[in-house]
N, C-alpha and C positions, 0 to 999 in steps of 0.2 A: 644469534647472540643478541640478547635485549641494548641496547645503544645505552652510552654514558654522556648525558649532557651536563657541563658544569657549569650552578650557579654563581654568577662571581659577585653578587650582592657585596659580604660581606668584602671583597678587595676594594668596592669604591668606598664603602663605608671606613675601612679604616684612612684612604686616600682624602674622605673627604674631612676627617677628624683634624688635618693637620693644615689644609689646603691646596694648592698644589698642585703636585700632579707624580706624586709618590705615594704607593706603588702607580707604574701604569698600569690603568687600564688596558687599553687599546694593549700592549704587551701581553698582559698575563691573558685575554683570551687567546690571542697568536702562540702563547707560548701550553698553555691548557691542551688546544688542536696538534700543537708538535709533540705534544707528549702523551696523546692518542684518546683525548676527549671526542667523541663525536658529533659533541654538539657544544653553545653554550647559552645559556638560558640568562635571560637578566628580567628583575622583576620594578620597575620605575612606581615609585609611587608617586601621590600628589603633593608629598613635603619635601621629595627629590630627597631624603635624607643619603641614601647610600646610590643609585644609580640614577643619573639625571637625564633630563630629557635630551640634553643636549651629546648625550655617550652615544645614545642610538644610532645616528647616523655614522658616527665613527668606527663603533664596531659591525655595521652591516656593509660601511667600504671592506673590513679586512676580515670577518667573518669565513671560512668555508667549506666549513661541514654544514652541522642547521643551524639558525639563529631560532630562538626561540624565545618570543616579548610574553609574559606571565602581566596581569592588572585585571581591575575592576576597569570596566568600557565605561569610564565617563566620554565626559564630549573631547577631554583633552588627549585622554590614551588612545580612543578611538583616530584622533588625526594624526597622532602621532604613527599609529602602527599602517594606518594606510598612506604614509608618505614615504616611510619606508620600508613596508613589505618584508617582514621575516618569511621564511619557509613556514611558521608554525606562531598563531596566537591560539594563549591559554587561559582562559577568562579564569576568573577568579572573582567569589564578592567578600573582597575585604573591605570593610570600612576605615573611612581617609587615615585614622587615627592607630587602625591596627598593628600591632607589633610584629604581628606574621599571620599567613594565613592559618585560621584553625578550623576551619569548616568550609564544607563546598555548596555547591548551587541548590536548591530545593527545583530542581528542573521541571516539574510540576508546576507547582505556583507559579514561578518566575516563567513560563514558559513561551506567553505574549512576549516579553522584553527582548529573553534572550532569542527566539528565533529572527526577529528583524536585526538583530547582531550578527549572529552567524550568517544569517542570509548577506550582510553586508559586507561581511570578511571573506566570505566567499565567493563574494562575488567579482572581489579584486585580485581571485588566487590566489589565497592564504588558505593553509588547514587549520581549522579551527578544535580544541580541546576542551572540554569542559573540565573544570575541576569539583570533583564530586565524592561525597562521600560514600563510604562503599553500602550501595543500598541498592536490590533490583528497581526497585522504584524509581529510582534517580537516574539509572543507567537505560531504563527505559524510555524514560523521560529524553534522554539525550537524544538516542534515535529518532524521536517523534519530529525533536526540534530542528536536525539536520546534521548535527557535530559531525566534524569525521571522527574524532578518537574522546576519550576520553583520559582523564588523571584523577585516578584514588587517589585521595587523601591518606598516607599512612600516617600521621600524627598518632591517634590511638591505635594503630597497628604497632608502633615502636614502642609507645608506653608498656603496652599493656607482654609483649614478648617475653618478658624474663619471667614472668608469671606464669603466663600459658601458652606459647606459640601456636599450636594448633588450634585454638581458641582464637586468639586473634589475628590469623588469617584467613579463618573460613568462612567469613563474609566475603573475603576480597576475591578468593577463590571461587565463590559460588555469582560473582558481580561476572567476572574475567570470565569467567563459564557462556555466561547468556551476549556479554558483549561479543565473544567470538561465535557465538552461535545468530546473530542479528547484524552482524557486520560491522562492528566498532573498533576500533584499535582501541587499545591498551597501554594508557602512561601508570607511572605511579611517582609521587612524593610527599616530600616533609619528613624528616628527622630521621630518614631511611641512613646505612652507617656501617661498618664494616662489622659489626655485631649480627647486623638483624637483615642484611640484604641479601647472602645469597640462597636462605632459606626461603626468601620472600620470591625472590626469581625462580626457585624448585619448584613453587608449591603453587605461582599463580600463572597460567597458560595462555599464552600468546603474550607476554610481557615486552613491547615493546623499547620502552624508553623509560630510562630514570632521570630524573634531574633531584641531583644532589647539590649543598653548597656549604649548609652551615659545619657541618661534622666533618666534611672534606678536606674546608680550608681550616680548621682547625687541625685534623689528623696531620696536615701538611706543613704546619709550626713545627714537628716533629719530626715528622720523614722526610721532608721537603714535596714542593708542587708534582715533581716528575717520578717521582716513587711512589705516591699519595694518588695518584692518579693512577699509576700502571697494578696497584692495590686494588684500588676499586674493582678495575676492568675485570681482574683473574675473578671477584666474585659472581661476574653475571656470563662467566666462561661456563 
């Protein structure tokens, strides 16, 4: 069964709209894991606007499935994630100012940078993920650098589904192909939703881990956290 890690971005984000400390944090991941999340994923940016630096150490005390820290390795993410060691860093290059991520590494070019990263994260025992978009190029690129796993990018995998499904996942399909034939794991996200996931889990092999958040905690305004969560999971059954 591919594992369901849940992003709780958007819970500090509404938390941090008002001050406080409503909703908790530190709760709703404990409470995510009780209600059969297998992981949870949190993404710190450098404006801190929704998950701050200061969460981290409080949800990797009470964490205990995977924790899994998502950013761009500046010099601050970088000390933050090796101070407190998740099971799993997901590099990501968004810029300071991005709204979400929309594109992954150019593993290629980038390749100088990111392997003295990976090499560094792994050298503290973290598994390291790249986030990439679905390109053999790129996924090749990951293995060269060292990554253990890899994260498609499904952003234009969900746009583009109500159009044509089998159109756009057979990049992702033919990406998943060559990582499990070369030794890579296999994440996937972005806008992934109870429409367009468990198709994406059928069709792409060896599909390790989703991490979901925006469409989650939103479905879960409606059906609440622990029905919205035990929804998901039946799609990657």
């Amino acid at each position: 069964m591919t594992k369901l890690s849940v992003n709780i971005n958007k819970v500090a984000l509404i938390r941090n709209s008002r001050g406080g400390n409503l909703p908790n944090l530190v709760q709703v991941a404990k409470d995510c894991e009780e209600y059969g999340a297998q992981g949870i994923t949190v993404h710190p940016r450098p404006d801190q606007r929704h998950i701050r630096y200061d969460d981290i150490p409080l949800l990797k005390e009470v964490v205990t499935t995977e924790f899994n820290i998502e950013g761009n390795p500046t010099f601050d993410f970088m000390a933050l994630v090796l101070d407190n060691k998740p099971h799993q860093v997901t590099l990501v290059p968004d810029a300071p100012g991005a709204l979400t991520s929309d594109r992954g590494w150019d593993t290629v070019a980038d390749a100088f940078f990111l392997k003295e990263v990976v090499s560094e994260l792994k050298g503290a025992g973290i598994r390291v993920s790249l986030f990439v978009d679905a390109s053999e190029r790129f996924v090749e690129g990951a293995k060269a650098i060292g990554a253990d796993r890899i994260e498609l990018y499904t952003g234009m995998y969900a746009q583009d589904f109500s159009k044509n499904r089998d159109k756009a996942v057979k990049a992702h399909r033919q990406c998943a192909i060559l990582a499990n034939q070369i030794g890579l794991g296999i994440n996937a996200g972005h806008d992934l939703n109870l429409e367009n996931l468990r198709y994406y889990k059928e069709i792409v092999p060896g599909l390790l881990e989703v991490s979901i958040g925006h469409a989650l905690i939103s479905d879960a305004l409606y059906y609440g956290l622990g029905s919205t969560i035990q929804m998901y999971l039946r799609q990657l059954r």
